[in-house]
KEDO-875602 format. One record per atom (N, C-alpha, C): atom name; y, z, x. Coordinates in steps of 0.02 Angstrom, whole numbers, plus 32768, in hexadecimal, padded with zeros to 4 digits. Layout:
BEGIN
['CA',[Y,Z,X]]
...
END
This chain:
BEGIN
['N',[92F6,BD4D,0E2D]]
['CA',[9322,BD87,0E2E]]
['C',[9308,BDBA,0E60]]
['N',[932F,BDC5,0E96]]
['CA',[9323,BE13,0EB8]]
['C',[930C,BE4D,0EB0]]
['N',[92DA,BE59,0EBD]]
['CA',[92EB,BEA2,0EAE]]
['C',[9305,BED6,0EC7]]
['N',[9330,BEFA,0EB8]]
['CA',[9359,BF36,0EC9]]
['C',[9331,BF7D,0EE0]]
['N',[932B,BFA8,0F07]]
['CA',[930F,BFDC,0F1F]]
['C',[9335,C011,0F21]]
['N',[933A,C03E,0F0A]]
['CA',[9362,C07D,0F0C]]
['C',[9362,C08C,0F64]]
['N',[93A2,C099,0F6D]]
['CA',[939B,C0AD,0FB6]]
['C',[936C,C0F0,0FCC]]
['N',[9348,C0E6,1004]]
['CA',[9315,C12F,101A]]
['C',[9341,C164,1014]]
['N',[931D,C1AB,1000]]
['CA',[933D,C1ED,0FF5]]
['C',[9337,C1FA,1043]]
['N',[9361,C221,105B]]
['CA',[9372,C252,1097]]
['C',[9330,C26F,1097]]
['N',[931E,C293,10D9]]
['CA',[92F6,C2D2,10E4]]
['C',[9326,C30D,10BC]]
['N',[936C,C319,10C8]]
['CA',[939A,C34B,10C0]]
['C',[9391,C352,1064]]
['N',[938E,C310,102C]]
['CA',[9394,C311,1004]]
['C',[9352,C336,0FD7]]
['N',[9305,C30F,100B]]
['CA',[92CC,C339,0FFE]]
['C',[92B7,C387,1017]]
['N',[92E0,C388,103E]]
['CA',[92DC,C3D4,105A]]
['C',[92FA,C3FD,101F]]
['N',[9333,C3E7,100B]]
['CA',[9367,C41D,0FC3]]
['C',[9337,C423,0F9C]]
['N',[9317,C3F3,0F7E]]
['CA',[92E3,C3F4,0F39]]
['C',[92AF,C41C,0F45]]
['N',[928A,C416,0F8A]]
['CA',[9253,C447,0FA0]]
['C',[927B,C48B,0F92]]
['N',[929D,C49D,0FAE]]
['CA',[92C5,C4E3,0FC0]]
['C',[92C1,C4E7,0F5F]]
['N',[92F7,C4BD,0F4C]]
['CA',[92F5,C4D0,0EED]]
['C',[92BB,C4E4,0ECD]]
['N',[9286,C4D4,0EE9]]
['CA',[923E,C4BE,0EC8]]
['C',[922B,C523,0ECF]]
['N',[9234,C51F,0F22]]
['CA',[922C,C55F,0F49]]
['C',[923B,C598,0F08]]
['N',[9282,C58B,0EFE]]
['CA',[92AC,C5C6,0EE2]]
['C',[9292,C5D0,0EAE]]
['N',[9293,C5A3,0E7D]]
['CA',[9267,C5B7,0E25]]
['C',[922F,C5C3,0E36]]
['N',[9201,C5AC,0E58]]
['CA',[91B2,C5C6,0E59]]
['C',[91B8,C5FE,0E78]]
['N',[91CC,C612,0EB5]]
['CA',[91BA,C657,0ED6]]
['C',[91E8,C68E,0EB3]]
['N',[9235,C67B,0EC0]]
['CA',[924F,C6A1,0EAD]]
['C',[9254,C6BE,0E50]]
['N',[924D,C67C,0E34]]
['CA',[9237,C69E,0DEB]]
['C',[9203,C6A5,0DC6]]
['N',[91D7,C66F,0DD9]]
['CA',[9189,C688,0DC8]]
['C',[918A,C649,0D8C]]
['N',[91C7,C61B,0DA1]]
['CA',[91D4,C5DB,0D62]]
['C',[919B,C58E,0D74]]
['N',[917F,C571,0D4A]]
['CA',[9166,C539,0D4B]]
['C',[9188,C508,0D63]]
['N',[919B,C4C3,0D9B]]
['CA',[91B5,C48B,0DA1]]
['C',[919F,C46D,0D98]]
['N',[91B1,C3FF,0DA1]]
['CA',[919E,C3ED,0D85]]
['C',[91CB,C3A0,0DB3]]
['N',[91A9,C37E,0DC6]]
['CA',[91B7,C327,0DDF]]
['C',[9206,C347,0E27]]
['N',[9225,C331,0E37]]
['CA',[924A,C325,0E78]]
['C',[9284,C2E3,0E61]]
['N',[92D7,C2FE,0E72]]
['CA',[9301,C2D7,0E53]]
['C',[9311,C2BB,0E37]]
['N',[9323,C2EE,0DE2]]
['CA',[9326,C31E,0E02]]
['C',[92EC,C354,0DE9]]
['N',[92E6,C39A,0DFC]]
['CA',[92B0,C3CC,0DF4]]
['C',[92C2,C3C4,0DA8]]
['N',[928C,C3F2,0D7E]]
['CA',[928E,C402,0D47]]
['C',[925E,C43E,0D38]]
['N',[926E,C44E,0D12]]
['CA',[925B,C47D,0CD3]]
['C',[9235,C48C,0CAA]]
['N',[9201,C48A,0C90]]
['CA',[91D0,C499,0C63]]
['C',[91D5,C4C3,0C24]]
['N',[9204,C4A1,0BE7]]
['CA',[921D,C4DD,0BBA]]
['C',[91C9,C4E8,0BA0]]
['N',[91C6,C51B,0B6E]]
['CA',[9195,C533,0B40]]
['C',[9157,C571,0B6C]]
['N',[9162,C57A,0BA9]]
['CA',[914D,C591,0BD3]]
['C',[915E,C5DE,0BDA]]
['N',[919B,C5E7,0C09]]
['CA',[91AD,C61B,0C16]]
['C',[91E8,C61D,0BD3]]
['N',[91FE,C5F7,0BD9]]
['CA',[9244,C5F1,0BA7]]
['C',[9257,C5BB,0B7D]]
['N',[926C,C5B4,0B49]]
['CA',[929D,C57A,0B1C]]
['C',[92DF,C579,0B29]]
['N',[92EA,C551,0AFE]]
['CA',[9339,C52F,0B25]]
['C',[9362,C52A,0AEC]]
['N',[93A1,C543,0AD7]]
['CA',[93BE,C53B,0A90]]
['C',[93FD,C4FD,0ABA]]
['N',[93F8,C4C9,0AB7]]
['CA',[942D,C4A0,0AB6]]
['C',[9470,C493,0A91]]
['N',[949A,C498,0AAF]]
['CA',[94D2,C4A7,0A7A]]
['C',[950E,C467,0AAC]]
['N',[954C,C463,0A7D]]
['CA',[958F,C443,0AA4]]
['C',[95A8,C462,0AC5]]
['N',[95D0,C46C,0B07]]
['CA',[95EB,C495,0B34]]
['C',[962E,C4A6,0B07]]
['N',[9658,C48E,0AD7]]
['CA',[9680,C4D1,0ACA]]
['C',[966E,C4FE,0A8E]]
['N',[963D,C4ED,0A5B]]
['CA',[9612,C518,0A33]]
['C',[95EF,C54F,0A5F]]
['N',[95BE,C547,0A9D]]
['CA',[95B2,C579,0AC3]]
['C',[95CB,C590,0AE4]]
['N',[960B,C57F,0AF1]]
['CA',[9645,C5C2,0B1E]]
['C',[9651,C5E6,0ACF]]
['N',[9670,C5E0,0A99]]
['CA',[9691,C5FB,0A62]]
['C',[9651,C628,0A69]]
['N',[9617,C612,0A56]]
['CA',[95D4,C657,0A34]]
['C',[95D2,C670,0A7C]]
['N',[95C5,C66D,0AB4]]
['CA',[95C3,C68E,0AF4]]
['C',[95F7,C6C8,0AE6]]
['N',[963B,C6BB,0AE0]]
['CA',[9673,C6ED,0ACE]]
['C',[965D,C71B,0A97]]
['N',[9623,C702,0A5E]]
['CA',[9628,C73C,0A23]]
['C',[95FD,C758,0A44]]
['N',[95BB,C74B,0A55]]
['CA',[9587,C77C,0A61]]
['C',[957B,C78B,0AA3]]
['N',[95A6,C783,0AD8]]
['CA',[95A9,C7B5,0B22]]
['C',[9572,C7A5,0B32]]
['N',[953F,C7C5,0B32]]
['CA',[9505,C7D4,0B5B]]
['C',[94DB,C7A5,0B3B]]
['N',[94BC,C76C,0B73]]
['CA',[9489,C749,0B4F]]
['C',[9442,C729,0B84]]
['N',[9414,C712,0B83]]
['CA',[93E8,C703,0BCA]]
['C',[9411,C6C3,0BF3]]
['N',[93F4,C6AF,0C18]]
['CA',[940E,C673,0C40]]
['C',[942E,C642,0C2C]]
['N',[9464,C614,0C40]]
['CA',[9499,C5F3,0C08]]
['C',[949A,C5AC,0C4F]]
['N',[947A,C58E,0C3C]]
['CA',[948D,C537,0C5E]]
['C',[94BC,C503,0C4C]]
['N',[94E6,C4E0,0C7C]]
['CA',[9512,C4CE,0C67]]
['C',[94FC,C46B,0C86]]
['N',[9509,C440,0C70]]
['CA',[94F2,C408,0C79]]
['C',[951B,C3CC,0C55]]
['N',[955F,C3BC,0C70]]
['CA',[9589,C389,0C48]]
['C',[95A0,C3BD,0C1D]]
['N',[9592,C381,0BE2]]
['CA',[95AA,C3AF,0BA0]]
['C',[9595,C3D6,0B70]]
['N',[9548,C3DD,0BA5]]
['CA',[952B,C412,0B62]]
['C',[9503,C451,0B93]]
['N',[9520,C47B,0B60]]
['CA',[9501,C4C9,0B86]]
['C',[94B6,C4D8,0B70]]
['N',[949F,C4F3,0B90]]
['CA',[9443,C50B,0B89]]
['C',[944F,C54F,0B81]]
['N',[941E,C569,0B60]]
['CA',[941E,C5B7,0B61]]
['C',[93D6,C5D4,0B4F]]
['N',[93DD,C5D1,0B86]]
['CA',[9377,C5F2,0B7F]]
['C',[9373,C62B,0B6F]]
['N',[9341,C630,0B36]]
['CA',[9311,C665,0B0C]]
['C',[92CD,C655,0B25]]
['N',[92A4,C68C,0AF6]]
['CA',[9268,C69C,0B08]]
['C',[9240,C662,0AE5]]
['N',[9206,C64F,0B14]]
['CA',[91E9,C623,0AF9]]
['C',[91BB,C627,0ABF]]
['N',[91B9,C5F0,0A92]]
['CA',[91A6,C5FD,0A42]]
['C',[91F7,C5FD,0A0D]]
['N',[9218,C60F,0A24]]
['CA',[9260,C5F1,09FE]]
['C',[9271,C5BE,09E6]]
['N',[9266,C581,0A1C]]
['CA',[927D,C542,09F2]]
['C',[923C,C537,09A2]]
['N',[9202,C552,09AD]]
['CA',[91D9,C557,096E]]
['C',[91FF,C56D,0930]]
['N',[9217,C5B3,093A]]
['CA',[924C,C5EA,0914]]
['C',[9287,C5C9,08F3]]
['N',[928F,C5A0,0925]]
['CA',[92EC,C57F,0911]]
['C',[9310,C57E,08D5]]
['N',[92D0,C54F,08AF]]
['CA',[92DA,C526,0890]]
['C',[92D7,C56A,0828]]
['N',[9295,C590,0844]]
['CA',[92B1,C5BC,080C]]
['C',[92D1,C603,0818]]
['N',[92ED,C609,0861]]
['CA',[9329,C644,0868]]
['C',[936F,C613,0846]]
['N',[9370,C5E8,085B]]
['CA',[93B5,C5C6,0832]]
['C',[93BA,C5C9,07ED]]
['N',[9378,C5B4,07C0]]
['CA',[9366,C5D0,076D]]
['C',[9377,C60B,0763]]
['N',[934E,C63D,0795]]
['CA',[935D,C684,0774]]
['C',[939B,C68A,077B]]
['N',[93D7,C675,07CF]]
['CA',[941D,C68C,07B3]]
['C',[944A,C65D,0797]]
['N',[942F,C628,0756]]
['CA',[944F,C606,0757]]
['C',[946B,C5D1,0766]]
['N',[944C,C5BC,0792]]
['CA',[946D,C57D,07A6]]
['C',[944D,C53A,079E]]
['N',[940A,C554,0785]]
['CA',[93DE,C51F,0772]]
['C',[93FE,C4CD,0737]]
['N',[9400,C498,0760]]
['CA',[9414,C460,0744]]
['C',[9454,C445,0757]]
['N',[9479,C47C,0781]]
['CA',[94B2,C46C,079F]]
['C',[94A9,C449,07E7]]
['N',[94DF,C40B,07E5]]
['CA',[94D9,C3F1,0816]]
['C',[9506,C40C,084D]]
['N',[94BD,C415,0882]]
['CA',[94DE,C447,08B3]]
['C',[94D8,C421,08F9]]
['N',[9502,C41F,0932]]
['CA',[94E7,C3FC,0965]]
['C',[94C7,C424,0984]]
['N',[9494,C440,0984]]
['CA',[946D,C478,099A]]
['C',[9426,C460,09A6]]
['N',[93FB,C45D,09DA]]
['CA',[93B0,C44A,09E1]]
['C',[93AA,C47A,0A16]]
['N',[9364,C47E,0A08]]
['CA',[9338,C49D,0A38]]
['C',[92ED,C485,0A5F]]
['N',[92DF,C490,0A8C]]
['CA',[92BD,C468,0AB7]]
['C',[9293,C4A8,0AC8]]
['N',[9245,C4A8,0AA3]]
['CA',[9206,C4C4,0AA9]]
['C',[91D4,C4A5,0AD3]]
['N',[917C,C4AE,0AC4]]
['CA',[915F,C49F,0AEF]]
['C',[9157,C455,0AE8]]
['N',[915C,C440,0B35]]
['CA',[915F,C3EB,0B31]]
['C',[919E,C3DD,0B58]]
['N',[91C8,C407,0B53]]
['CA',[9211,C3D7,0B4F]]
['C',[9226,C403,0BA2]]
['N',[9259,C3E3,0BB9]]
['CA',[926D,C3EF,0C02]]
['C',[92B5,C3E9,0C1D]]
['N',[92C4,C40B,0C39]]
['CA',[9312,C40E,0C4E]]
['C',[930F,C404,0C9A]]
['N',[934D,C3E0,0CB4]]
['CA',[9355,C3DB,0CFB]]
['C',[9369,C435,0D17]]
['N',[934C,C444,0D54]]
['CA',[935E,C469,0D77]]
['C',[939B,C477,0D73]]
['N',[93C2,C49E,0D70]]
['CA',[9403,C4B6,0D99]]
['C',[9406,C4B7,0DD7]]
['N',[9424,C4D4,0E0F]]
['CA',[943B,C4CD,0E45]]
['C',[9434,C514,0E46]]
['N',[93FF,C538,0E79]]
['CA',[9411,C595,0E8E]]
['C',[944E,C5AE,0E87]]
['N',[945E,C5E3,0E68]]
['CA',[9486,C5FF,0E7B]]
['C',[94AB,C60E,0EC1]]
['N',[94E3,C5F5,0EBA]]
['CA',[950F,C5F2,0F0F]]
['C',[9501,C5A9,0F1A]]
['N',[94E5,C56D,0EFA]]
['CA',[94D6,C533,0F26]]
['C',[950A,C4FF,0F0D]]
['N',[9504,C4D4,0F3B]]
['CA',[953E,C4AF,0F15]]
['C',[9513,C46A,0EF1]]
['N',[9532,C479,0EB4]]
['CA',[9501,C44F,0E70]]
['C',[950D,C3F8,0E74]]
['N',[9539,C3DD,0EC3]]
['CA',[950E,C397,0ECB]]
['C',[9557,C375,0EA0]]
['N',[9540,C347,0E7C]]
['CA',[956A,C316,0E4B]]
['C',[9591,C32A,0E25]]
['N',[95CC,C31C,0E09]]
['CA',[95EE,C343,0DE1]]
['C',[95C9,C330,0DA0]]
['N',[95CF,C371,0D62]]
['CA',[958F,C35D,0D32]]
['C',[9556,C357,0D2E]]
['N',[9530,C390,0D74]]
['CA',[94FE,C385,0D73]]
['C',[94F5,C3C9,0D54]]
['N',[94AB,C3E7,0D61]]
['CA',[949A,C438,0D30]]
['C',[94BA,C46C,0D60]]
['N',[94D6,C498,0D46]]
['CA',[94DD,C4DA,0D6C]]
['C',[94BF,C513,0D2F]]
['N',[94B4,C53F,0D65]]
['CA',[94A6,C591,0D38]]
['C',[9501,C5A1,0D1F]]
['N',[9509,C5A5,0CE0]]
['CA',[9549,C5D0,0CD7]]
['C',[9543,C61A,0CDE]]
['N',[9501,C61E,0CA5]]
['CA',[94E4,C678,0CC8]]
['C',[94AB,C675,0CE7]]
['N',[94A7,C67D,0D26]]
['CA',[9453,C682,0D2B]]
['C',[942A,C6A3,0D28]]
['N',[93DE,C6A4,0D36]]
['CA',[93B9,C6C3,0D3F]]
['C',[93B9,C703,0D58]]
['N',[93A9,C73E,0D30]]
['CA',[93BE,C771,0D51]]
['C',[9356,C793,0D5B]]
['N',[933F,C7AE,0D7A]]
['CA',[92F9,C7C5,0D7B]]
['C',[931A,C817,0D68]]
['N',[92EF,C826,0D26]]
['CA',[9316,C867,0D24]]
['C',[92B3,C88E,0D12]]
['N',[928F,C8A6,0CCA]]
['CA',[9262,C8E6,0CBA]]
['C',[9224,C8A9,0CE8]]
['N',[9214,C8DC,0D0D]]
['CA',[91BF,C8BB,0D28]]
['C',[91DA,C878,0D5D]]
['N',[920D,C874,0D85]]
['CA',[920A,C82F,0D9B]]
['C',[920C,C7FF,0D7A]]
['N',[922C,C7EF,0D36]]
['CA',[9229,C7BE,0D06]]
['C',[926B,C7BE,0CE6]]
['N',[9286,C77B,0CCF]]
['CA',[92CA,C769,0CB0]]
['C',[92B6,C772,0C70]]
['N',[92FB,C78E,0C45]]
['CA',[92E1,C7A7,0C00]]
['C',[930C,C771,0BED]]
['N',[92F7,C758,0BAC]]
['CA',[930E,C730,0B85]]
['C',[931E,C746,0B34]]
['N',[9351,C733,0B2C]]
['CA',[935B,C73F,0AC8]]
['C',[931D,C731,0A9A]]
['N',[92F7,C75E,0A87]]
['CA',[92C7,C74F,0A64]]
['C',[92D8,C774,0A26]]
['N',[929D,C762,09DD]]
['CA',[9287,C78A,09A6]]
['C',[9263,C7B9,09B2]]
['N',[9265,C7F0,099A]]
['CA',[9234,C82F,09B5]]
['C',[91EA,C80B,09A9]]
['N',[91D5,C7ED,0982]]
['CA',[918D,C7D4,098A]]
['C',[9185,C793,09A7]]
['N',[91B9,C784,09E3]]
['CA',[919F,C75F,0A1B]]
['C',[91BE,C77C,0A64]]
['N',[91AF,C7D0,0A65]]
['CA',[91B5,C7E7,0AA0]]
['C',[9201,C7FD,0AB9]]
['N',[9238,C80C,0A84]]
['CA',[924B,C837,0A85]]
['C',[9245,C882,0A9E]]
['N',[926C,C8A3,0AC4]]
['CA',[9253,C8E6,0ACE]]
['C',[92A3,C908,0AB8]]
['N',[92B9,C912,0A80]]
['CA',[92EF,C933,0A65]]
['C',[9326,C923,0A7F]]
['N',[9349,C95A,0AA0]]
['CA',[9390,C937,0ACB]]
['C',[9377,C91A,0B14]]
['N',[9350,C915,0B2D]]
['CA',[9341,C8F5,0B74]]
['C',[9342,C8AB,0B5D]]
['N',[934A,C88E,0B2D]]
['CA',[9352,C84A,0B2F]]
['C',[9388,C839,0B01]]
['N',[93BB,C807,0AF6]]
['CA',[93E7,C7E6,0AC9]]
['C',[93D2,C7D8,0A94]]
['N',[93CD,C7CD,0A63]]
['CA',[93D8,C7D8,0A33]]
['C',[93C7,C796,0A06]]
['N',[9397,C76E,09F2]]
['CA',[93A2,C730,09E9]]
['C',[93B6,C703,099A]]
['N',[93A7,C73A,0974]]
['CA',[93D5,C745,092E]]
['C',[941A,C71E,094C]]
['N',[943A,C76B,0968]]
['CA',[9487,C753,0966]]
['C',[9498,C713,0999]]
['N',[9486,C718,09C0]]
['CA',[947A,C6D9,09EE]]
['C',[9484,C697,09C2]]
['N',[9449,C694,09AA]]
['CA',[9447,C648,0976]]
['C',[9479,C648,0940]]
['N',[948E,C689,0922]]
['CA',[94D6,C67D,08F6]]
['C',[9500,C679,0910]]
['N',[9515,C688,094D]]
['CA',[9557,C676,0961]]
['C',[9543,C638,0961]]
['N',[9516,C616,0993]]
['CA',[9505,C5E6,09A2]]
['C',[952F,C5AC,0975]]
['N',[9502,C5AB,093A]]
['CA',[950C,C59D,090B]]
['C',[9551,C58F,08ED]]
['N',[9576,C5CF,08DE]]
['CA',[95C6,C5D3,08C5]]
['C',[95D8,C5A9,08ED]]
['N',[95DA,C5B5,091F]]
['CA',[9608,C58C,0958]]
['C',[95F5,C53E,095F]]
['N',[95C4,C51F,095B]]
['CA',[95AB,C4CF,096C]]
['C',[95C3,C4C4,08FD]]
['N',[95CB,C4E2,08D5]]
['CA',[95ED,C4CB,089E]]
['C',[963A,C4BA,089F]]
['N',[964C,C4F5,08B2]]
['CA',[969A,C514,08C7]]
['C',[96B0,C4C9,08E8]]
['N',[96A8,C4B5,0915]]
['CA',[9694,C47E,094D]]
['C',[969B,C43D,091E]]
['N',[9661,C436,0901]]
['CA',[966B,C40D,08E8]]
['C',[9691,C3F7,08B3]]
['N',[96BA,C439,087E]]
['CA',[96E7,C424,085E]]
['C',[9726,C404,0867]]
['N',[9721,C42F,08B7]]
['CA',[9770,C421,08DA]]
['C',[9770,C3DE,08F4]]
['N',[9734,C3C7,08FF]]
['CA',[972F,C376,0919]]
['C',[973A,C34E,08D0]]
['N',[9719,C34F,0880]]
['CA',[972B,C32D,0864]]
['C',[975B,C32F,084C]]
['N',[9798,C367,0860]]
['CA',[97DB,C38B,0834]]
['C',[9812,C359,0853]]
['N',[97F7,C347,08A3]]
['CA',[9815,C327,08CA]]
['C',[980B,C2E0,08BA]]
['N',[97DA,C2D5,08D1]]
['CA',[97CA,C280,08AD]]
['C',[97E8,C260,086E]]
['N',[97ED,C289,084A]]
['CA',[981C,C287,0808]]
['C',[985B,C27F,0809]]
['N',[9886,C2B8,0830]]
['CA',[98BC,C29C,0853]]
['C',[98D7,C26A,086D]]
['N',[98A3,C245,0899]]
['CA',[98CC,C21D,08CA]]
['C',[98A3,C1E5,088F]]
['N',[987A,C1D7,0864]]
['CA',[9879,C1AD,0842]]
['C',[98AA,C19B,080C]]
['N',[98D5,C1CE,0805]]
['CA',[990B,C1D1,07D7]]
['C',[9951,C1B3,07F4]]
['N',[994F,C1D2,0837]]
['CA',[9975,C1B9,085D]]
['C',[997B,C173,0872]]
['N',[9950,C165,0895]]
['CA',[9937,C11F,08A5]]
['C',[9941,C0E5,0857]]
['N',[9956,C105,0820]]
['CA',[993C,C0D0,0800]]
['C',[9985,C0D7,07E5]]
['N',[99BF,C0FB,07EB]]
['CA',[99FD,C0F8,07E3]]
['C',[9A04,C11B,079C]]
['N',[99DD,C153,078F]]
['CA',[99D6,C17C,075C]]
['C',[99F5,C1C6,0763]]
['N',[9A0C,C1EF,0746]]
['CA',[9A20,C226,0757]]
['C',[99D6,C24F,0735]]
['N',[99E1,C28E,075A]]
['CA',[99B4,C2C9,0748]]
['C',[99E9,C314,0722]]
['N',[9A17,C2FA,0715]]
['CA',[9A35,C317,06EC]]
['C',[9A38,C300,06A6]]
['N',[9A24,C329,0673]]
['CA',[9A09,C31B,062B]]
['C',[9A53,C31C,061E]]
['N',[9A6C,C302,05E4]]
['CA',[9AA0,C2EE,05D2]]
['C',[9A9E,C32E,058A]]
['N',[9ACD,C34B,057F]]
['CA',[9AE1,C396,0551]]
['C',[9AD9,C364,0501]]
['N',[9AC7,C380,04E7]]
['CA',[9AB0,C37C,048B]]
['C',[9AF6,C38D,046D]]
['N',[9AED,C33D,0447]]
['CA',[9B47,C35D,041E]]
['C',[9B33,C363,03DA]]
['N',[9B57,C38C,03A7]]
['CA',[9B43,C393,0372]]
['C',[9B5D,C36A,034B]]
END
């Protein structure tokens, strides 16, 4: 059997990744990590709340203002302050949501996300990462992220990460009811059943 060789990368293709590499290290002061594609270093500067892309447009709409929002296929990123994905698991207890199945994960220290594409660049493949919000450098030369006040919160200069994770939350449930409300449907359908209950005679 043959073996197959990935065709050689361009100079043009290694030049983009240098330049990408360029932009998070100088321009944000961010960790990278391997070459096509770049990556990310969560648990570092930041965590990553992973969510489904229409659960995180719905909570994007409740809570306005939130840190950096990555978009990648079908699932949105939304980076908080790092030490969160630790938090996750009993901020969901305290509001509740503890035991509910949520499509919601988060990616702490260890775990890694592909690069986005700079702002203004063009993000390559269709489905590959883009910034939906990006990076903004705002107190001290540094991107603020949704944190708990006792992981570096500074009052209103940062989002909020309470409400953050409940919307979060509402919305990847919300989501998912409407997917099994549906499935139900067309299983009713499909099987030559009506979904109309038939009226109680006395």
């Amino acid at each position: 059997m043959a073996l197959t060789l990935p065709p050689p990368r361009s100079a043009l293709a290694d030049e983009r990744d240098n330049a990408r590499v360029r932009w998070y290290e100088h321009e944000l002061g961010w960790a990278t990590e391997g070459a096509a594609p770049v990556r990310l270093p969560t648990g570092l500067r930041f965590d990553v709340l992973e969510v489904p892309v229409a659960a995180g447009y719905a909570a994007l709409r409740r809570v306005g203002r939130t840190g950096p929002v990555t978009l990648a296929g079908r699932t949105m990123g939304l980076l908080v302050a790092a030490g969160s994905a630790d938090e996750l698991p009993g901020l969901l207890d305290w509001l509740e949501w503890g035991g509910v199945d949520l499509a919601l994960t988060a990616l702490g220290t260890g775990g890694r996300i592909v690069a986005p594409a700079p702002p203004g660049w063009c993000p390559g493949s269709p489905g590959a990462a883009v910034w939906l919000r990006p990076p903004e450098l705002r107190h001290e030369g540094r991107v603020q992220f949704p944190a708990l006040a006792g992981l570096g919160s500074r009052g209103g200069d940062a989002p909020d990460l309470v409400r953050l994770v409940d919307a979060v939350a509402t919305e990847c449930h919300r989501f998912r009811l409407m997917r099994a409300r549906k499935g139900r449907q067309a299983m009713g359908l499909s099987t030559g059943q009506s979904t109309v209950q038939p009226l109680a005679c006395s």
